[in-house]
DRENDO-1510 file (C-alpha; in Angstrom, 1 decimal, always signed):
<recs>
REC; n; res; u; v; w
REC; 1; UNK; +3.6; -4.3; +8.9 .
REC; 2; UNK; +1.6; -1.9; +6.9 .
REC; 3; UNK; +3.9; +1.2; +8.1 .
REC; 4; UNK; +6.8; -0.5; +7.3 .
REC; 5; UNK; +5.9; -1.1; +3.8 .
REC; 6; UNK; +4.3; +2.7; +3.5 .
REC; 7; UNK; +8.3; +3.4; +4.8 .
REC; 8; UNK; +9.8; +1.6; +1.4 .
REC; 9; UNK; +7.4; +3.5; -1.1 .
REC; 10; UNK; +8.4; +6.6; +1.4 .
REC; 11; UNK; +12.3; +6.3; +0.9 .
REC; 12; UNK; +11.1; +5.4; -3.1 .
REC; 13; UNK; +12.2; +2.0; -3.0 .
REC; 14; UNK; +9.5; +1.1; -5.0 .
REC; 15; UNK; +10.9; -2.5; -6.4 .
REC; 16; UNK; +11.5; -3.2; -2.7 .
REC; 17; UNK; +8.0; -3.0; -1.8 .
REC; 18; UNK; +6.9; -5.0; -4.7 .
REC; 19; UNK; +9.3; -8.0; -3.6 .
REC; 20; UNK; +7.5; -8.0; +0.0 .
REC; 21; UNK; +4.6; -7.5; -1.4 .
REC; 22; UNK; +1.7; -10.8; -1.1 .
REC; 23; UNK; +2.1; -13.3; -4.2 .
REC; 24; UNK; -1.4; -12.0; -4.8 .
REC; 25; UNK; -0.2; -8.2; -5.2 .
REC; 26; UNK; +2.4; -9.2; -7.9 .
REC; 27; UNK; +0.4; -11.5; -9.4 .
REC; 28; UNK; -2.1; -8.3; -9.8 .
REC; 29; UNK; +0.8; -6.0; -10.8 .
REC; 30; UNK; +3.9; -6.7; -12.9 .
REC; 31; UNK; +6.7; -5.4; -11.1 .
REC; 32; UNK; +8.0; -2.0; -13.8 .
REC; 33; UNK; +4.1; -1.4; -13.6 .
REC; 34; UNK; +4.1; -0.9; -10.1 .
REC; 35; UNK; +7.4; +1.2; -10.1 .
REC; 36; UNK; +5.8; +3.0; -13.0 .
REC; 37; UNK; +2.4; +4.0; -11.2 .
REC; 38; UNK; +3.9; +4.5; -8.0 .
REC; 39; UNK; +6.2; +6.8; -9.1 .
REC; 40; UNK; +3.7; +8.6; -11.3 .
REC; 41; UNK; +1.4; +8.4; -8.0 .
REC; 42; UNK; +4.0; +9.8; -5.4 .
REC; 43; UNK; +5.9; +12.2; -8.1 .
REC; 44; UNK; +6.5; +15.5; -6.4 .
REC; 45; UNK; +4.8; +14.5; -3.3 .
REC; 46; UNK; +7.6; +15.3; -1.2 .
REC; 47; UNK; +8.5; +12.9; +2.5 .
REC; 48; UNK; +5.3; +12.1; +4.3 .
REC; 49; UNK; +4.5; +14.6; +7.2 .
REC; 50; UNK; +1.9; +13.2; +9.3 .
REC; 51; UNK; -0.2; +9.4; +8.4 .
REC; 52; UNK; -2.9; +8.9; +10.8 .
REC; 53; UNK; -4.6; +5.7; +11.1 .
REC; 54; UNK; -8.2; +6.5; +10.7 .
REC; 55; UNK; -9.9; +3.0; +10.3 .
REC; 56; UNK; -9.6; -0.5; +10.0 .
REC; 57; UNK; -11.2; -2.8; +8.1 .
REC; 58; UNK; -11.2; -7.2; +8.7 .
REC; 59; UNK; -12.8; -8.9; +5.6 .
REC; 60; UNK; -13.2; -12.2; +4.3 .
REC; 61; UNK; -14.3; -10.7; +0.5 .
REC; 62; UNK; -13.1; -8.0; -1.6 .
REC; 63; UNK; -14.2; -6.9; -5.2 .
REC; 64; UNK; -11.8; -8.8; -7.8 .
REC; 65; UNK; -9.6; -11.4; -5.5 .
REC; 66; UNK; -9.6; -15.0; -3.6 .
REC; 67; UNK; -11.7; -14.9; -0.2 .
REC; 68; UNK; -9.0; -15.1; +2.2 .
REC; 69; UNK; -8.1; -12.9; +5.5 .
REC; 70; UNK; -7.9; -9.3; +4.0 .
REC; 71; UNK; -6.9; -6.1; +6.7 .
REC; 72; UNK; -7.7; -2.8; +5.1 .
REC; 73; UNK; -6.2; +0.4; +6.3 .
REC; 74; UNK; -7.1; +3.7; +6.0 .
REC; 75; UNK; -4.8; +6.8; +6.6 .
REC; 76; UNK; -5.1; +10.3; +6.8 .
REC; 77; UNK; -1.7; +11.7; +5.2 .
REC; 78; UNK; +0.0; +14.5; +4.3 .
REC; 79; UNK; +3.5; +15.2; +2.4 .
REC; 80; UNK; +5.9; +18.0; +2.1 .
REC; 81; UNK; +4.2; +19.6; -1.4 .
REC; 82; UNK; +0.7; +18.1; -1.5 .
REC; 83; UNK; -2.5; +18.5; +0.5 .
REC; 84; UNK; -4.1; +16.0; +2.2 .
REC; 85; UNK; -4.5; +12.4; +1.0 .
REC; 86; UNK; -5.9; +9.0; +2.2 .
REC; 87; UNK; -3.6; +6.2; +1.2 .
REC; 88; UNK; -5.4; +2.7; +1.5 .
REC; 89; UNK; -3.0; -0.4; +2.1 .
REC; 90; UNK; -5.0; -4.0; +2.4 .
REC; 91; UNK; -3.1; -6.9; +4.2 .
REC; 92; UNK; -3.7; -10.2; +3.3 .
REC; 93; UNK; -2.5; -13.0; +5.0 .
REC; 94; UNK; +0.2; -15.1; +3.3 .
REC; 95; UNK; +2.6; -17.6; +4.8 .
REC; 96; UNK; +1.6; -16.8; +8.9 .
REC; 97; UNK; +2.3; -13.1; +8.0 .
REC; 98; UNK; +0.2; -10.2; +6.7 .
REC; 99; UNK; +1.5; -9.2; +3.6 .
REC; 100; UNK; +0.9; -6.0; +1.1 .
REC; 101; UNK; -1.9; -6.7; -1.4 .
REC; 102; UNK; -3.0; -3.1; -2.5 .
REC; 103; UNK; -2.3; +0.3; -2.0 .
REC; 104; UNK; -4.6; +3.2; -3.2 .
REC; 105; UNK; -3.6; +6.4; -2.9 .
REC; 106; UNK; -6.6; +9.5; -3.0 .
</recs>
């Protein structure tokens, strides 16, 4: 699930990814904000190159949100015209499905 939202902000279909996002993601983040930072986030970035999954995280409790079933993921990336970054995606689960509720990208 994670990769295939990763492969929406990828292609830059940024309001995509926001409308399969969790209810608690766009509760978090109006919809042009998201579009907004992720564009400013990805901007010149370039198409992914390699993403290794480096961890994997199950939680109950994060900083700032419900208690609930929260999946964090941690890859090792690389795109065309940047050096190396680790994106973070958390999962949370939402209607018998894991769904987007963050993405951090350092």
């Amino acid at each position: 699930m994670a990769r295939d939202w990763l492969a929406l902000i990828d292609r830059g279909e940024y309001t995509r990814s926001w409308q399969q996002a969790s209810k608690l993601f766009q509760r978090e983040i109006a919809r042009p904000a998201w579009v907004e930072a992720v564009e400013a986030a990805r901007h010149g970035s370039g198409a992914p190159t390699e993403r290794a999954l480096i961890s994997v995280a199950r939680t109950q409790k994060l900083p700032d949100v419900p208690e609930n079933d929260y999946v964090v993921l941690v890859y090792a990336s690389r795109f065309d015209n940047h050096r190396a970054v680790q994106e973070t995606v958390t999962l949370v689960r939402e209607d018998e499905a894991l769904k987007a509720a963050g993405y951090f990208l350092r």
